[in-house]
C-alpha positions in Angstrom: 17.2 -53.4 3.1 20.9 -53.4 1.8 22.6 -50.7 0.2 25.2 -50.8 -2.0 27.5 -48.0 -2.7 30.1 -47.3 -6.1 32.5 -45.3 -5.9 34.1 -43.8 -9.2 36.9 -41.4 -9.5 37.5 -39.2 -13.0 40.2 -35.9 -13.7 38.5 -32.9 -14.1 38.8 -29.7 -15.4 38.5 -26.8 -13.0 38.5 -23.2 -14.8 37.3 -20.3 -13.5 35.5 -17.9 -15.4 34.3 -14.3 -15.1 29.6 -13.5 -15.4 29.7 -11.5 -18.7 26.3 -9.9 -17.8 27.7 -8.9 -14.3 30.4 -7.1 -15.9 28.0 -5.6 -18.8 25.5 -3.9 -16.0 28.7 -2.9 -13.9 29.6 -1.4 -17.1 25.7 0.6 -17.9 25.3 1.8 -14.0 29.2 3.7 -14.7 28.0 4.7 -18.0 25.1 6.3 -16.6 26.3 7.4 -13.4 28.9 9.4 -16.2 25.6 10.5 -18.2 24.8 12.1 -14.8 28.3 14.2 -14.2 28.3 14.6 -18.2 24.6 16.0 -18.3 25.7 19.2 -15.4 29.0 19.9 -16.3 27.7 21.3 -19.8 26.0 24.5 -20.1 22.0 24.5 -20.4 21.2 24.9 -24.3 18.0 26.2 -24.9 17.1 23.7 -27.5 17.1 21.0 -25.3 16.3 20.5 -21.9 18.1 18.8 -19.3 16.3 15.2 -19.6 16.5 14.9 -23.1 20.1 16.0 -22.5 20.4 12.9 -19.6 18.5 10.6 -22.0 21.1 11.0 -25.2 24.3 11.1 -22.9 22.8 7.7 -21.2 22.2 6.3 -24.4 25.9 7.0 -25.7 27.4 6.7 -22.3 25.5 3.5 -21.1 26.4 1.7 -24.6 30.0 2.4 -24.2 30.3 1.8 -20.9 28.2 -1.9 -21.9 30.9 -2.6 -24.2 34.0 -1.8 -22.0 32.6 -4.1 -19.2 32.5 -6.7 -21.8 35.6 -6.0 -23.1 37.1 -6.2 -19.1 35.3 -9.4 -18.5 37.1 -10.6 -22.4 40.1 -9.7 -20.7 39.8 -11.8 -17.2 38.3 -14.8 -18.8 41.8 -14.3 -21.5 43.5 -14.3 -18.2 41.8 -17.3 -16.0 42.1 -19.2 -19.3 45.9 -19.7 -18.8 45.0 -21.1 -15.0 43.4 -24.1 -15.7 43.5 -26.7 -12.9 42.9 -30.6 -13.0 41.7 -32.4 -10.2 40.4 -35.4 -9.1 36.8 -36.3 -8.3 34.8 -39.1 -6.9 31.5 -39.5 -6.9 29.5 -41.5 -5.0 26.6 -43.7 -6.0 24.4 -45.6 -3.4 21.7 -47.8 -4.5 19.4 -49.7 -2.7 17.5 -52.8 -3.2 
């Protein structure tokens, strides 16, 4: 049984790039994590209590937080842009018969 190998070489394009949906869910957990501070360091009104007070601050304060991860991860991908690297590749084929 005889093998037979190719070898083949190309330029590539090597670009880093930031996970959007990391940066988004880095971005909620702060958000809510500011719902939290936000939701004790107000006084108690009797109109609502304190979870519906944490549930409106961690709908504002998750979506904004959602949006400024996105915006950061905008940002780094902007920046990695300008850092493109090319490089060579092979790749290797064997076959056999």
């Amino acid at each position: 049984m005889s093998e037979k190998e190719t070898v083949t070489t190309e330029q590539v394009v090597v670009r880093r790039s930031p996970k959007f949906l990391t940066f988004m869910v880095v971005g909620i957990i702060f958000g809510i994590i500011a719902a939290l501070i936000l939701t004790f360091a107000f006084p108690n009104n009797s109109e609502f209590t304190l979870t519906q007070i944490f549930g409106f601050m961690m709908l504002i304060t998750g979506t904004i937080g959602g949006t400024l991860g996105l915006i950061f991860a905008l940002i780094a991908d902007r920046y990695y842009s300008r850092h493109v690297k090319t490089v060579t590749a092979q790749k290797t084929e064997v076959t056999s018969d």
